[in-house]
C-alpha beads as a LAMMPS data file, in Angstrom:
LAMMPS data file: protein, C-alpha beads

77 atoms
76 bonds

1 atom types
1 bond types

-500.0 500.0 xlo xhi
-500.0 500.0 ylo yhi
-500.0 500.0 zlo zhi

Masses

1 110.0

Atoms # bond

1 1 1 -415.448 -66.749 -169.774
2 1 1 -417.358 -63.990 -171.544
3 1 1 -414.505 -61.433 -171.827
4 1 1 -411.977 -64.492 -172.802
5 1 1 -413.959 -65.010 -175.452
6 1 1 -413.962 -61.949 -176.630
7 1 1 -410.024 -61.133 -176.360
8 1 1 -409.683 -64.399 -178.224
9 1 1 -412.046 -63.322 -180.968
10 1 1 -410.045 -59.638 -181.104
11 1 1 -406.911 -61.587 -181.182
12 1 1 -407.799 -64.003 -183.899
13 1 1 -409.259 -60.714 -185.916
14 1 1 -405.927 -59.345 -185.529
15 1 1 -403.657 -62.321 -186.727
16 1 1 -405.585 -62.436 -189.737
17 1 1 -404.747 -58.686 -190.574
18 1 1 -401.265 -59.541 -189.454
19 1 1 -400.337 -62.474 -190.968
20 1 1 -398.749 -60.748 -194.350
21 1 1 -396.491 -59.115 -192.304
22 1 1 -392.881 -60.653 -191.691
23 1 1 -392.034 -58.027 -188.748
24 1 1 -394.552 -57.359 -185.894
25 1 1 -394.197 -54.935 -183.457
26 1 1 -396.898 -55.183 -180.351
27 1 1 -396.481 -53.038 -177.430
28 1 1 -398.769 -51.394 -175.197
29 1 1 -400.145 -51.479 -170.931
30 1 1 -400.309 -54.681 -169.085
31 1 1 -400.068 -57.953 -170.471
32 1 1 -402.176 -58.186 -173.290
33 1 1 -398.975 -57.820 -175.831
34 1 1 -397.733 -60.575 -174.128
35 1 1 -401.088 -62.369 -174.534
36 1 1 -401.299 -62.015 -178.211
37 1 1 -397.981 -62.959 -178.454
38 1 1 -398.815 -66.199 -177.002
39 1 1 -401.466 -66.524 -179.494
40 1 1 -399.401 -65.644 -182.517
41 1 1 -397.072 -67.899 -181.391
42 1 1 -399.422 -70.855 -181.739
43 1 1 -400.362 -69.776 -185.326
44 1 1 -398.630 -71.390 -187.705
45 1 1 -398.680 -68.837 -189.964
46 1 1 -396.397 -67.412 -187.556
47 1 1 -394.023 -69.326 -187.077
48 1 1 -391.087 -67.503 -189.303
49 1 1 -391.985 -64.053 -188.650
50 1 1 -390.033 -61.845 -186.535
51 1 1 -392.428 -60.795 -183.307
52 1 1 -391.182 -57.849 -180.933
53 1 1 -393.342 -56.978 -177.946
54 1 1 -392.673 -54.109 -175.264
55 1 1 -394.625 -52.636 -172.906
56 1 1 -395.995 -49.384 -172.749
57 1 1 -397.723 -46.624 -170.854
58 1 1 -400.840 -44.825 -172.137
59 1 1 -399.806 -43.239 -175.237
60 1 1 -401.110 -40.367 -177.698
61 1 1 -401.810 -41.171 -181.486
62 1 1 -398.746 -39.615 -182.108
63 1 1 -396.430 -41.190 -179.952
64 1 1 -397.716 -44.030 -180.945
65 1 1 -397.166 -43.325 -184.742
66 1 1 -393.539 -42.087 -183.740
67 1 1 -392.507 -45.356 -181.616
68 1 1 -393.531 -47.183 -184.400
69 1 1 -391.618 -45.532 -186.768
70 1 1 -388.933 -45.493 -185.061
71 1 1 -389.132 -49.035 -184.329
72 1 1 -389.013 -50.205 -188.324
73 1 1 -386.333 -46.958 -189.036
74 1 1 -384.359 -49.122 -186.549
75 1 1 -384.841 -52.512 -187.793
76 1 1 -384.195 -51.904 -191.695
77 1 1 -381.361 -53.646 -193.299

Bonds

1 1 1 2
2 1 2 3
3 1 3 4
4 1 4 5
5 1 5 6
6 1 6 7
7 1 7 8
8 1 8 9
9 1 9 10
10 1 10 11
11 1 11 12
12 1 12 13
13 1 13 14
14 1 14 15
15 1 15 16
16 1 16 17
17 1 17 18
18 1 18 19
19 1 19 20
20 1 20 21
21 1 21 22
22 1 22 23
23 1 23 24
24 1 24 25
25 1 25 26
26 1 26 27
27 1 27 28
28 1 28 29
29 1 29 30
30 1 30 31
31 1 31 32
32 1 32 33
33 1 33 34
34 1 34 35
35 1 35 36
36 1 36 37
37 1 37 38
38 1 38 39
39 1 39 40
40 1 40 41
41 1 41 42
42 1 42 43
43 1 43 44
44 1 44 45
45 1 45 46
46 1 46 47
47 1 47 48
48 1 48 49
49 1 49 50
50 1 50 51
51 1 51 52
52 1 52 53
53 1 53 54
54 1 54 55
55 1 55 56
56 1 56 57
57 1 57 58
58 1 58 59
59 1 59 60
60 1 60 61
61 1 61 62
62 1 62 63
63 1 63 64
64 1 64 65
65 1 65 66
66 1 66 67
67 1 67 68
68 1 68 69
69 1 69 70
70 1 70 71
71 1 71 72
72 1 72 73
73 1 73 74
74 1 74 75
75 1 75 76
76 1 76 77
């Protein structure tokens, strides 16, 4: 119960730095993106914003930076 509360604290930290966004991209090990995609998805603040997740193995700060970027180079219009 202990570490659930704590992922659901982290999670709710994290929609409330998300929620200006219209496009989120969460990706990383496990399930955890799937997890706070579940939780976003219960947010109503949510509810019309675009939400990719994909998994992902251990990555450096710079292939992090550089999947991100090329994730939103991708999606532009």
């Amino acid at each position: 119960n202990g570490k659930q509360s704590q992922q659901l604290k982290y999670f709710k930290e994290l929609a409330l730095l998300l929620a200006p966004y219209d496009e989120i991209l969460i990706f990383g090990p496990g399930q955890s993106q799937e997890q706070m995609h579940h939780h976003l998805q219960e947010d109503p603040r949510f509810k019309n914003k675009k939400i990719t997740i994909d998994s992902s193995d251990q990555m450096t700060d710079p292939q992090r930076i550089a999947k991100v970027s090329d994730f939103f180079k991708g999606n532009q219009s």
